[in-house]
VMD Tcl script that builds the backbone (N, CA, C; Angstrom):
set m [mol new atoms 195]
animate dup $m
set s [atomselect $m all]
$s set {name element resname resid chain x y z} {
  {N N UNK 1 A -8.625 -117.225 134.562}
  {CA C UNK 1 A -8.678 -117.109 136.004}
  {C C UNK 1 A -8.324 -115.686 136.431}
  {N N UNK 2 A -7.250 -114.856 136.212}
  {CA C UNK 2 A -6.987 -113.526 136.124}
  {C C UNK 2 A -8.052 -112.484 135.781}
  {N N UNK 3 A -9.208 -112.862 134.766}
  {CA C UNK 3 A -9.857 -112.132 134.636}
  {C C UNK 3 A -11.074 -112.083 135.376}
  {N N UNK 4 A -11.367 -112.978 136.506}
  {CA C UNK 4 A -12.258 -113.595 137.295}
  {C C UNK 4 A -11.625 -113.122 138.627}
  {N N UNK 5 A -10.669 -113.319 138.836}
  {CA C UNK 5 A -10.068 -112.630 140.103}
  {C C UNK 5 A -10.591 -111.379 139.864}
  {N N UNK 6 A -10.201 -110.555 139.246}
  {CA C UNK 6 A -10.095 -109.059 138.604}
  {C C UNK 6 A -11.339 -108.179 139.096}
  {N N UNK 7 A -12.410 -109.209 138.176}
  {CA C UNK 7 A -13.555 -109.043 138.813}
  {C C UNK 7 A -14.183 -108.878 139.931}
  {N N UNK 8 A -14.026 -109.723 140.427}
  {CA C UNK 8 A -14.161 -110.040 141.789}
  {C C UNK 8 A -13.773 -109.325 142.933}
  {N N UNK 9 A -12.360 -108.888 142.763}
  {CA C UNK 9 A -11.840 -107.214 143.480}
  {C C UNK 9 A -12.721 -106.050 142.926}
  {N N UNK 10 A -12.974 -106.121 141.917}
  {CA C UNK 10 A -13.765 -104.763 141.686}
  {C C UNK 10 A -15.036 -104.935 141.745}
  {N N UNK 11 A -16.152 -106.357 142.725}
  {CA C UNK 11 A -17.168 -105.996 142.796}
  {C C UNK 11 A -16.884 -105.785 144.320}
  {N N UNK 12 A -16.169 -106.207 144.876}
  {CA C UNK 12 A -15.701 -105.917 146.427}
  {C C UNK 12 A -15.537 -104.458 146.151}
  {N N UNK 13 A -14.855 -103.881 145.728}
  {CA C UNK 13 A -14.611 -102.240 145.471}
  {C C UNK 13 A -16.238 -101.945 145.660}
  {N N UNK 14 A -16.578 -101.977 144.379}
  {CA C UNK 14 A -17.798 -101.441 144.511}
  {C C UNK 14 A -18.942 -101.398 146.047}
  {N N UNK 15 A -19.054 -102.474 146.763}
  {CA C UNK 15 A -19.843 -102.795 147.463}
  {C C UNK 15 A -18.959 -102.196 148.747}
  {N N UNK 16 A -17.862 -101.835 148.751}
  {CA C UNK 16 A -17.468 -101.192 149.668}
  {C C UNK 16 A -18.030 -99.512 149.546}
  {N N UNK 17 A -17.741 -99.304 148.096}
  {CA C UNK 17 A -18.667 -97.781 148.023}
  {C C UNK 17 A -19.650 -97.631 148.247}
  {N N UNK 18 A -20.567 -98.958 147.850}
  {CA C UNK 18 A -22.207 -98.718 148.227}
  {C C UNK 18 A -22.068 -98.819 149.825}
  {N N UNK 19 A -21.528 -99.597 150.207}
  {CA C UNK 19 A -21.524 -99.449 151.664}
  {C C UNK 19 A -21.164 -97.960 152.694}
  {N N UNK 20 A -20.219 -97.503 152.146}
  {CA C UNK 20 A -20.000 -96.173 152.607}
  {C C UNK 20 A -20.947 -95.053 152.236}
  {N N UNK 21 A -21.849 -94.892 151.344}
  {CA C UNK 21 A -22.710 -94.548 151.303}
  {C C UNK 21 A -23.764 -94.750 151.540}
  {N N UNK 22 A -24.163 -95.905 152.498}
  {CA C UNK 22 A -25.567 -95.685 153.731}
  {C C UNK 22 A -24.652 -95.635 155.017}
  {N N UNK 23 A -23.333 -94.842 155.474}
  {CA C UNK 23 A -23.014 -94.660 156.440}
  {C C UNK 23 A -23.716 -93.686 157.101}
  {N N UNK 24 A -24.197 -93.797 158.072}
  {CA C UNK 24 A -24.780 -92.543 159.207}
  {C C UNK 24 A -23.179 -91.841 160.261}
  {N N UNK 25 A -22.758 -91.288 159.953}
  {CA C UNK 25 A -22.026 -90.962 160.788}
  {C C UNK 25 A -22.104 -90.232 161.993}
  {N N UNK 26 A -23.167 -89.863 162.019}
  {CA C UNK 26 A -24.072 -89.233 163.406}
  {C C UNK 26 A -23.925 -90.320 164.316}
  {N N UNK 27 A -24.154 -91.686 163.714}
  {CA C UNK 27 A -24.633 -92.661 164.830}
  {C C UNK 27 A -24.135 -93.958 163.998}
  {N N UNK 28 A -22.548 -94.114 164.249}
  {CA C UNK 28 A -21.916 -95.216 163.300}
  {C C UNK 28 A -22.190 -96.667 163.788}
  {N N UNK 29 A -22.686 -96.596 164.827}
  {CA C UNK 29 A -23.089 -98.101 165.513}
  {C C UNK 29 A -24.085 -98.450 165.596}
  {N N UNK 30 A -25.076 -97.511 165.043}
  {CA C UNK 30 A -26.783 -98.308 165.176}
  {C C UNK 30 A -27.199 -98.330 163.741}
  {N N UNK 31 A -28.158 -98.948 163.827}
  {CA C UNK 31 A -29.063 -99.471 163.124}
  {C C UNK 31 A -28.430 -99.731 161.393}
  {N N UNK 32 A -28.764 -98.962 160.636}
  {CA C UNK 32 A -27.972 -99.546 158.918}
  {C C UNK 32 A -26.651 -99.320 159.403}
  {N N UNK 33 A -26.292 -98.454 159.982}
  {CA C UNK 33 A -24.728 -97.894 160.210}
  {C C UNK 33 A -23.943 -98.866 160.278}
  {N N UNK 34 A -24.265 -99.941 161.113}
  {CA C UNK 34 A -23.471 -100.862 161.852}
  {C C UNK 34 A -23.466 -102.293 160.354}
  {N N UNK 35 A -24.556 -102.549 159.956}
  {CA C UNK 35 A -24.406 -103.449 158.733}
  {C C UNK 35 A -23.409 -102.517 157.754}
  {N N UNK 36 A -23.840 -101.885 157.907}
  {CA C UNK 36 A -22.744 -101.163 156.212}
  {C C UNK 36 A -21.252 -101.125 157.150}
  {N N UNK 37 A -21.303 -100.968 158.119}
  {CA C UNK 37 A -19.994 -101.162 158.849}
  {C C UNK 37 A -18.985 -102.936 158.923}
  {N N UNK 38 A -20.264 -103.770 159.095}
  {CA C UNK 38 A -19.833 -105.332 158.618}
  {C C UNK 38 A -19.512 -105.438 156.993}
  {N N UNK 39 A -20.241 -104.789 156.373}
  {CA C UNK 39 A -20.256 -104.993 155.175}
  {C C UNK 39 A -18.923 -104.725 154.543}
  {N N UNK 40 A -18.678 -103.752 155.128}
  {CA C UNK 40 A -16.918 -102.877 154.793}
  {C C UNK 40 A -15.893 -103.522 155.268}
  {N N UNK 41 A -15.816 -104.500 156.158}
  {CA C UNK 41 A -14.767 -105.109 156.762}
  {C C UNK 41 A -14.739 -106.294 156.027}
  {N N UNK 42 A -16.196 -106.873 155.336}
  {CA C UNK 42 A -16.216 -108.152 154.873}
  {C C UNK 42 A -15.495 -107.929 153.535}
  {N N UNK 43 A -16.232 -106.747 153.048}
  {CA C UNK 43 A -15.297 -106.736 151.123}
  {C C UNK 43 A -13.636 -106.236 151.846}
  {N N UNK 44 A -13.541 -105.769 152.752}
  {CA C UNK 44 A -12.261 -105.664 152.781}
  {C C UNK 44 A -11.401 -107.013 153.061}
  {N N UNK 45 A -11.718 -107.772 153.628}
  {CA C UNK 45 A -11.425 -109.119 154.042}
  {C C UNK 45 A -11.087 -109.771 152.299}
  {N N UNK 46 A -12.483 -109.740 151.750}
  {CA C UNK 46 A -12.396 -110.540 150.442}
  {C C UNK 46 A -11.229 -109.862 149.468}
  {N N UNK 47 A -11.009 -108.506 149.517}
  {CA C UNK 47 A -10.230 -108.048 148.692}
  {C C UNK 47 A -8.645 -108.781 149.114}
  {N N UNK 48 A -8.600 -108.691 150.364}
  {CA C UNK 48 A -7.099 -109.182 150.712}
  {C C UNK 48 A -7.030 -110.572 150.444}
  {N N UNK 49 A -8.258 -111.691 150.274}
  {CA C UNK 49 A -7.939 -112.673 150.167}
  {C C UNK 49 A -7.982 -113.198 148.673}
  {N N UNK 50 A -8.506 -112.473 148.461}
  {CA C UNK 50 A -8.195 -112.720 146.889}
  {C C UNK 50 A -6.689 -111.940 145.953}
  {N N UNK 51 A -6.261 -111.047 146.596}
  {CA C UNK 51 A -5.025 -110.447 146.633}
  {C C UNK 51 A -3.781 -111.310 146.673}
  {N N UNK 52 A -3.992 -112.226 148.261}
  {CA C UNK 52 A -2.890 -113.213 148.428}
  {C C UNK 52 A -3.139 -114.530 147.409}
  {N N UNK 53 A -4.547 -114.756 146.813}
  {CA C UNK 53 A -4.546 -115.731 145.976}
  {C C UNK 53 A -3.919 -115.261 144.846}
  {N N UNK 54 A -3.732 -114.490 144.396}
  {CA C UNK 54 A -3.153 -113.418 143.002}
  {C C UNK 54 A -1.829 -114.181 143.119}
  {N N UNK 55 A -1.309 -113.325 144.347}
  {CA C UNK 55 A -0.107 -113.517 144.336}
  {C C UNK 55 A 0.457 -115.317 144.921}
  {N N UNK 56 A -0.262 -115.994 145.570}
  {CA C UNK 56 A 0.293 -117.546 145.544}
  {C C UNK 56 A 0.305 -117.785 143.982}
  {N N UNK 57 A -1.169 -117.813 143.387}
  {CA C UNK 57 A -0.860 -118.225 141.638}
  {C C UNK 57 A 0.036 -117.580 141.091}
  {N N UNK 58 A 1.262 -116.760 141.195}
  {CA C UNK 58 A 2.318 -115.869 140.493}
  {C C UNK 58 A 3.523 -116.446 140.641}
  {N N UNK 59 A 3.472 -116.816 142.437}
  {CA C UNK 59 A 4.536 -117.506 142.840}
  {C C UNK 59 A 4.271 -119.077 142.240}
  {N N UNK 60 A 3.642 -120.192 142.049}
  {CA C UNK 60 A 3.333 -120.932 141.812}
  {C C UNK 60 A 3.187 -121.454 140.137}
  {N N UNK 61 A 3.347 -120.074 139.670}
  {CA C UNK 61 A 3.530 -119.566 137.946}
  {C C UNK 61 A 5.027 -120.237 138.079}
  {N N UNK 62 A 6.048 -118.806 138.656}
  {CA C UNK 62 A 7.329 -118.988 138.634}
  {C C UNK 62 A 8.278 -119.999 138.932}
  {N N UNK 63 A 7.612 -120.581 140.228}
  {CA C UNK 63 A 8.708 -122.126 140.697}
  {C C UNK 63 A 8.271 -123.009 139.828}
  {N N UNK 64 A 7.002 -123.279 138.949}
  {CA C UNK 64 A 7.141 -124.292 137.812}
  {C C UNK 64 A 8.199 -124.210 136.771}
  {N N UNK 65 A 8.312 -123.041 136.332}
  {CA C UNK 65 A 9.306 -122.143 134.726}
  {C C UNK 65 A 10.649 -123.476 135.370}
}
mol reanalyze $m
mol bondsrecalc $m
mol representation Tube
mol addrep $m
């Protein structure tokens, strides 16, 4: 499961880079600008939620021991 999480943050990474690279910054609210702009908030979203899943399974490790 750790190594599937893992993953999973680093295809969010990635797709946040591809995303920042069709940024128009001339014109950050139209046309591709604005998808690669959803796009960046969404892997950012997924990164944090898979982050707090990391860490519930750690805590959830420890109160079993």
């Amino acid at each position: 499961m750790k190594i599937f999480i893992y993953s999973l943050i680093a295809i969010a990474f990635a797709l946040i880079v591809f995303n920042i690279t069709l940024l128009d910054f001339d014109n950050l609210l139209g046309g591709d600008s604005l998808i690669a702009l959803i796009g960046i908030i969404a892997s950012l979203c997924a990164v944090c939620i898979l982050l707090i899943f990391k860490i519930s399974k750690n805590i959830e490790e420890k109160t079993k021991r």
